[in-house]
C-alpha positions in Angstrom: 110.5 58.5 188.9 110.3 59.1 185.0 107.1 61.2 184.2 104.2 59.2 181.8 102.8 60.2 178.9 99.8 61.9 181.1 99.2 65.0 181.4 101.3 66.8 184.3 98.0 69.1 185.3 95.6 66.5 184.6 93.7 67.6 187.6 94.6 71.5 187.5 93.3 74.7 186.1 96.0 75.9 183.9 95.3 79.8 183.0 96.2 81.4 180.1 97.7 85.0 179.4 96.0 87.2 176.8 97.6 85.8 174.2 96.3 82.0 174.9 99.8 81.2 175.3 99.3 78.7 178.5 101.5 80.3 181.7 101.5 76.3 182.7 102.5 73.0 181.5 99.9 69.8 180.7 96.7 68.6 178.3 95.1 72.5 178.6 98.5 73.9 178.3 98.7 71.7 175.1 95.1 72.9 173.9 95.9 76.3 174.4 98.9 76.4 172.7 97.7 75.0 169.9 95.5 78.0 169.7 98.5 80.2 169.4 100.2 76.9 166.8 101.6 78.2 163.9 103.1 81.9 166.0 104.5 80.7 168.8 106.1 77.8 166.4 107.6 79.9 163.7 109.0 82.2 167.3 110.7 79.0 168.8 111.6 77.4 165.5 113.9 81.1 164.8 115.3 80.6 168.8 116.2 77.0 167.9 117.6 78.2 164.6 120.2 81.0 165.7 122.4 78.5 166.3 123.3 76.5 163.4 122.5 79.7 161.3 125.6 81.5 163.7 127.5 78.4 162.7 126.8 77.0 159.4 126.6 80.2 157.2 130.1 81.2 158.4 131.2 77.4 157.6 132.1 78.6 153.3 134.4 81.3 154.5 136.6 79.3 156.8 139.5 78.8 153.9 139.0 82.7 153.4 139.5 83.3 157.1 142.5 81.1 157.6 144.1 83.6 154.0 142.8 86.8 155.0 143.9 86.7 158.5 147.1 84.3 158.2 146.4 81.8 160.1 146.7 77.8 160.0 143.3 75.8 159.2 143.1 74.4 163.2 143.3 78.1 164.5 140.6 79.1 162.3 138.3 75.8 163.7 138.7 77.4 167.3 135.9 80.1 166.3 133.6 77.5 165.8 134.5 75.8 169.2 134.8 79.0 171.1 131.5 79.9 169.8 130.4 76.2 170.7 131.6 76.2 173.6 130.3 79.6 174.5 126.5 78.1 174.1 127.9 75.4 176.4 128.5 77.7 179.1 125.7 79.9 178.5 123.0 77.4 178.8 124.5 76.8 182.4 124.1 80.2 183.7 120.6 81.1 181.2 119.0 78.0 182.0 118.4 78.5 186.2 117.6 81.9 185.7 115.0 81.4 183.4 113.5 79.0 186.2 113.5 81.5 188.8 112.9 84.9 186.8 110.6 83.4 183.8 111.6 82.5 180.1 111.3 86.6 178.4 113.6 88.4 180.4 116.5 86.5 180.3 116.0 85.5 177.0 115.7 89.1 175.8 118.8 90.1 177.4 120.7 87.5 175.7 119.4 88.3 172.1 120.4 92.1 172.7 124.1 90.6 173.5 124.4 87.9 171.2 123.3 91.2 168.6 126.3 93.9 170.1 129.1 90.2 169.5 128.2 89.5 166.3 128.4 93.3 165.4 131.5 93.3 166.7 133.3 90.2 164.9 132.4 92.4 161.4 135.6 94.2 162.7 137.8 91.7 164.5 141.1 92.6 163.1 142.7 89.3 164.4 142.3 85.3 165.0 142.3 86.2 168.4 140.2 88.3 168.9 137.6 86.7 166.5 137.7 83.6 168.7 137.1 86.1 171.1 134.0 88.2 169.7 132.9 84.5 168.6 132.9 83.3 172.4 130.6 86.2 173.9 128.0 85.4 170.4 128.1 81.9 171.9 127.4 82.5 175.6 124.5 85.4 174.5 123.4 83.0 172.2 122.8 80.1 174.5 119.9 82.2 175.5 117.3 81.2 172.8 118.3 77.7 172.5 117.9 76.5 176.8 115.1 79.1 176.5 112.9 77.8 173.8 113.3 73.8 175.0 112.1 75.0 178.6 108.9 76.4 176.6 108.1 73.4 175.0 108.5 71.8 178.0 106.2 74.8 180.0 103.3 73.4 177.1 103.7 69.8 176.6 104.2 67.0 177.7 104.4 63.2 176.6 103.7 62.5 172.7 102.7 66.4 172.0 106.3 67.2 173.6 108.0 64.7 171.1 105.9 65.6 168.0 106.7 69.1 168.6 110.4 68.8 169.3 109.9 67.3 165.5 108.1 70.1 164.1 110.8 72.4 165.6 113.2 70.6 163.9 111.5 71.4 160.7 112.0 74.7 161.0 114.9 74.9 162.6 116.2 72.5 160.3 116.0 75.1 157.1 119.1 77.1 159.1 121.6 74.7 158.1 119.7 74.1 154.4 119.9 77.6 153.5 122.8 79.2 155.6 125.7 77.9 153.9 124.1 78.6 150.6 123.5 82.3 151.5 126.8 82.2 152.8 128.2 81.0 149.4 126.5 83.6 148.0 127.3 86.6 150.0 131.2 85.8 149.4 130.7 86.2 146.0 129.9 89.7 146.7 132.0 90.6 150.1 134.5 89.2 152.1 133.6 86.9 155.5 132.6 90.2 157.3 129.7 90.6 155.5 128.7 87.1 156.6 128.7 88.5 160.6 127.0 91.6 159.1 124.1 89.6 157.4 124.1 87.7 161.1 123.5 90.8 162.9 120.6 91.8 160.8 119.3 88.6 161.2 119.9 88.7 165.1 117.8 92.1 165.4 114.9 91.3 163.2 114.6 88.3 166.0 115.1 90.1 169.3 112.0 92.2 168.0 109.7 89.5 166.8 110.5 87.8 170.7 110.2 91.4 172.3 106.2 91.4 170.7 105.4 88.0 170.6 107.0 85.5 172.9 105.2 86.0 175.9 105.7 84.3 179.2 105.3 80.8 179.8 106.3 80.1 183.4 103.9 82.2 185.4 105.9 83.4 189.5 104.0 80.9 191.5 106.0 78.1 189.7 109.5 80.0 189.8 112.3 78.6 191.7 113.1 81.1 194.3 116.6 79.8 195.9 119.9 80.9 194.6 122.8 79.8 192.8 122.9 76.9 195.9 119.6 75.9 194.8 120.2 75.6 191.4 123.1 73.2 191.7 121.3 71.3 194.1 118.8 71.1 191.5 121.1 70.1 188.7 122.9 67.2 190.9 119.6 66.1 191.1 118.6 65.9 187.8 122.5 64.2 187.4 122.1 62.1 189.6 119.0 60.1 187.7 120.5 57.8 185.6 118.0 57.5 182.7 118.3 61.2 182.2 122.2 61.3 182.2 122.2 58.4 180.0 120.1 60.1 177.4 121.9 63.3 178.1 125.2 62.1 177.1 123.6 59.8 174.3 122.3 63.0 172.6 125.2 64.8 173.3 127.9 62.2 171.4 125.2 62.0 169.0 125.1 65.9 168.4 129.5 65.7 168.8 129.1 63.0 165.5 127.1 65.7 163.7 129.7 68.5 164.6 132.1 67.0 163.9 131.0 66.9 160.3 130.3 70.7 160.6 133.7 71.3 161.4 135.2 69.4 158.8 132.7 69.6 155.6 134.4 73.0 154.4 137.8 71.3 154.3 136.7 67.5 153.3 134.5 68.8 150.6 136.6 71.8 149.5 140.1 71.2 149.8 140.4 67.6 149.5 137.7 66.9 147.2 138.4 70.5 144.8 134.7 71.7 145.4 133.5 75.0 145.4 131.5 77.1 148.4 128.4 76.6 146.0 129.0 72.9 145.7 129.7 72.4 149.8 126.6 74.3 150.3 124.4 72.4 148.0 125.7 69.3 149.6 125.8 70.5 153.3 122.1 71.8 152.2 120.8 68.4 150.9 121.9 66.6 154.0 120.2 68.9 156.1 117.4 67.7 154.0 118.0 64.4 154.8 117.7 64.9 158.6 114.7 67.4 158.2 113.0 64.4 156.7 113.6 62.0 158.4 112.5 63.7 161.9 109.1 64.8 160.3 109.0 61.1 159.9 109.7 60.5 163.1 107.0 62.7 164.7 104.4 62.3 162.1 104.9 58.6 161.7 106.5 56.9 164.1 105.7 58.7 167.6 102.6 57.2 169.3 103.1 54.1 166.7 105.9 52.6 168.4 108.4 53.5 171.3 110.5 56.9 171.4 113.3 54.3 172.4 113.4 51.7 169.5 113.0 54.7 167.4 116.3 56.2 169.2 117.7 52.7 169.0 117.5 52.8 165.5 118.7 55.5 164.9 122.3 55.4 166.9 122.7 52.0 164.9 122.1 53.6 161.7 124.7 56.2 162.6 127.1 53.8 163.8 126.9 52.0 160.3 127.9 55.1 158.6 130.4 56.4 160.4 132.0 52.6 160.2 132.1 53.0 156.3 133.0 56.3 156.2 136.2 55.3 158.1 136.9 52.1 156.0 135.8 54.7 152.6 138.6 58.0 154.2 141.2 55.6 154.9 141.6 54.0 151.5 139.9 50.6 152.2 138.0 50.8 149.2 140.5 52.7 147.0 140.2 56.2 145.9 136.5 56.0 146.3 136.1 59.9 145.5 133.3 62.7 146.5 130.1 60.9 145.8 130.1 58.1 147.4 131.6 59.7 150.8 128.9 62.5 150.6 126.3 59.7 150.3 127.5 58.3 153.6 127.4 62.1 155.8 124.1 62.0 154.3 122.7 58.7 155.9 124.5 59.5 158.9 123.1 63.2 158.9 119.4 61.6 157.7 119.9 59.2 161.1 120.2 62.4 163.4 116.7 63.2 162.3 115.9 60.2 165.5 118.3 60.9 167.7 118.1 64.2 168.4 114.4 64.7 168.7 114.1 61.9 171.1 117.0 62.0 173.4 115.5 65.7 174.3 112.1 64.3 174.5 113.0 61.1 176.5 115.2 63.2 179.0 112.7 66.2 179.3 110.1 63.8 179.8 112.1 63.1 183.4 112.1 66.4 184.5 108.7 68.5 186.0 109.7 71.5 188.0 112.7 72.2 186.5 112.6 72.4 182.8 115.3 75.3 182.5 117.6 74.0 184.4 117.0 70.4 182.5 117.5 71.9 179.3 120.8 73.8 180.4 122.3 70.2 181.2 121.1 68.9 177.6 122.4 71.7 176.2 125.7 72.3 178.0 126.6 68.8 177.7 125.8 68.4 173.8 127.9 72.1 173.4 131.0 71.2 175.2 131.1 67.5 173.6 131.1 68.7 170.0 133.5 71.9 171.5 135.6 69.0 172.2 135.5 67.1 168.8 135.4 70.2 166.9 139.5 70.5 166.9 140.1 67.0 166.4 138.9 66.7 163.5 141.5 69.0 162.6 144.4 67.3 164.0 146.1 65.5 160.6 145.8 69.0 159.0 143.2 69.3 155.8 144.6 66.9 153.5 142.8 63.9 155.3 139.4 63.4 155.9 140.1 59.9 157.8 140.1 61.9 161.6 136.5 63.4 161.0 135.7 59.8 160.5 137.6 58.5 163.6 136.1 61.0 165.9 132.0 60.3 164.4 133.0 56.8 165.1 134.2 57.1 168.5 131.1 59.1 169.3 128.7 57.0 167.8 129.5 53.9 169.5 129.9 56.0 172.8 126.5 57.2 172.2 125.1 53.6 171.8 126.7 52.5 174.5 125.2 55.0 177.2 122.0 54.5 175.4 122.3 51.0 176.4 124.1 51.0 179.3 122.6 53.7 181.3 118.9 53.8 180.1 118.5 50.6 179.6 115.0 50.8 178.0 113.8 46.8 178.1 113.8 47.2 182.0 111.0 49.9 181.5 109.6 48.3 178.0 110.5 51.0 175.9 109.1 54.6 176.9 105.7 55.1 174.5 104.9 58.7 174.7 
């Protein structure tokens, strides 16, 4: 039965460790970590943004990788997926161990590997064996992204859970503003190793500023105790609700639409349009914009107001419509329609994800009570391994077309609708009003 917007510890006393952090979830964990607001936000706001920073600030330097080490445009794309898909499969394994052994320990351990991977793809002499460093940055990773959803989850619940799954967006949306500017800018003074160098730095400043300041959220007496058996069972069971697995995969071709712009930007903007790094950042920067925006509209404005799935709703149909004229705009319909107009439609259908993703996570974590880690793994595993998926598609016509990119945001858009529709179907329940 789906959870309501009341407080899961309505009738408990929820203590607090010494930090006011609350080591439980409901209305006094929300109270109490309100106390530690702006800390613990700026903490899981970096967590959440590792990830598009590890991906988007390496996005300038992908036509430098495919000259430096020799290798065709497609093979260069597999970094990005391995390291997608290595967040995928990370989350799978992080995500039920942070349920039975807390949220800091695994989490630490995963920052100190995702540090020692990207260190190592400064010197990755090959393709290979950068898709290879790039995989183990991806699976260490995963840590901080299953990691800080479970926390939100450990201290809110209902309307605070979506509003702050907004807020986190905020801050996790400057990442993709400001990486692939910074990466513009350090390839005008290095090569793409200095890129992974610049990530390492980045990855030690946040192990340390997690090692003194996220503390525990999930105190033992709510830790699952069973092994790997019990952690599946737990994930078929989470599976096997169908309003969860509907919004799970409606996220998750939702997130594959946005990838699938990640992927192909560098070469859509860059080598079929003539722009420069500076120019693709700028543009990949203000989209970002766009779907920073439009979240903080969504939890400032529009949660509590009207229904976190008409708000969804919306949004999938507003990122179907532009992903239907980017198609009929990349394949010539129109003519030779040029660079502005094209960029103006990734930025509606970027602006759109500021809905979708914020409220797909709430909606399905919202389902969930015991078992937040393991809930997050399956958002996150399925939204990694979808966009791993789309990732070399987009690819598949080589770079002098952007009309694939379009094909496969298409495809995924109306899939996400669909599941949406199909498998929540939210007039049975009358919309869910956090």
């Amino acid at each position: 039965m789906p959870e309501s917007g009341v407080s899961r510890a309505q009738h408990t006393h929820i203590p607090t460790d010494r930090t006011g952090i609350p080591t439980a979830s409901g209305s006094t964990a929300t109270a109490a970590a309100r106390r530690t607001g702006l800390l613990v936000t700026l903490v899981l706001g970096g967590l959440t943004a590792l990830p598009p920073l590890s991906m988007d600030m390496y996005l300038p330097a992908l036509p430098a990788v495919t000259d430096a080490l020799h290798a065709p445009a497609a093979t260069v794309q597999l970094t990005l997926t391995a390291c997608l898909g290595g967040m995928a499969l990370g989350q799978v394994v992080v995500g039920p161990m942070s349920d039975r052994w807390g949220r800091r320990r695994p989490l630490l351990l995963g920052m100190v590997v995702y540090v020692l991977a990207t260190a190592l793809c400064v010197f990755a002499p090959t393709t290979e064996l950068l898709i290879g460093f790039r995989l183990l940055q991806g699976l260490a990773g995963a840590a901080g992204i299953v990691i800080a959803r479970a926390v939100v989850r450990d201290m809110y619940d209902g309307v605070e859970m979506a509003r702050f799954f907004s807020t986190l967006m905020l801050i996790s949306g400057v990442a993709p503003v400001i990486a692939p500017l910074i990466g513009g800018q350090v390839l005008r003074f290095t090569d793409w190793r200095g890129i992974f160098a610049v990530l390492t730095a980045v990855g030690v400043l946040l192990t340390l500023v997690v090692w003194k300041w996220l503390h525990e959220t999930l105190p033992p007496e709510e830790r699952h105790t069973g092994g790997v058996g019990d952690a599946l069972r737990t994930m078929r069971g989470l599976l096997g609700d169908r309003t969860f697995t509907g919004y799970m995969v409606a996220g998750s071709l939702a997130f594959a639409a946005l990838f699938a712009y990640v992927s192909a930007s560098p070469f859509v903007v860059q080598e079929i349009y003539g722009a420069s790094p500076q120019t693709f950042g700028l543009l990949f920067g203000i989209n970002s914009i766009g779907l920073i925006t439009v979240g903080q509209i969504n939890g400032k404005v529009l949660v509590g107001r009207i229904s976190l799935d008409k708000a969804l709703g919306f949004g999938l149909g507003v990122i179907v419509l532009a992903a239907t004229a980017l198609l009929l705009m990349t394949s010539g319909v129109f003519g030779d329609v040029g660079l502005v107009p094209v960029a103006a439609g990734l930025f509606v259908l970027m602006s759109a994800m500021g809905l979708a993703m914020p409220n797909t996570n709430a909606l399905a974590l919202m389902r969930t009570k015991h078992a937040a880690g393991s809930a997050s793994a399956l958002l996150g595993t399925s939204s990694f391994l979808i966009g791993a998926v789309a990732s070399p598609l987009v690819g598949i016509a080589g770079d002098a077309t952007a009309v694939p990119m379009a094909v496969v945001q298409l495809v995924c858009a109306v899939g996400a609708m669909a599941c949406f529709l199909a498998l929540c179907r939210p007039w049975q329940r009358g919309g869910a009003r956090a």
